[in-house]
C-alpha positions, 0 to 999 in steps of 0.5 A: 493541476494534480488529481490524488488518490489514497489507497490502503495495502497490507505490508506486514504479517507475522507468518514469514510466507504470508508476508511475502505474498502479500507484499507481492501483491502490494508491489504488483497493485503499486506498479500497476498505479505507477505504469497508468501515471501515477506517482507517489507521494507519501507512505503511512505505516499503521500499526495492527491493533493488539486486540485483534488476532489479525496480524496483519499490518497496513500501509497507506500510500497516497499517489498523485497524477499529473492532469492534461 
């Protein structure tokens, strides 16, 4: 029997600096789910919307965890 669990993390942006940084964190946040058991099983890329002058991007990683 599994749990599951979908989380959303910024992937992309425009701006060169900011993409690392915040790719950092997303590595940060995926390592932390995978070191408490976690283990994933599927990523969705989401494209930003041209309307808006956010250019930030979003991936959505859906993660599974054996129960006991």
């Amino acid at each position: 029997m599994y749990a599951y669990k979908e989380i959303e993390l910024i992937t992309k942006n425009s701006s060169w600096w900011k993409q690392i940084k915040y790719r950092r964190e997303s590595a940060l946040i995926l390592n932390k789910y995978r070191n408490q058991g976690w283990k994933l099983v599927k990523k969705i890329g989401e494209e930003n919307n041209i309307l808006k002058v956010d250019t930030r991007s979003y991936s959505k990683y859906f993660l599974r965890k054996k129960l006991i």
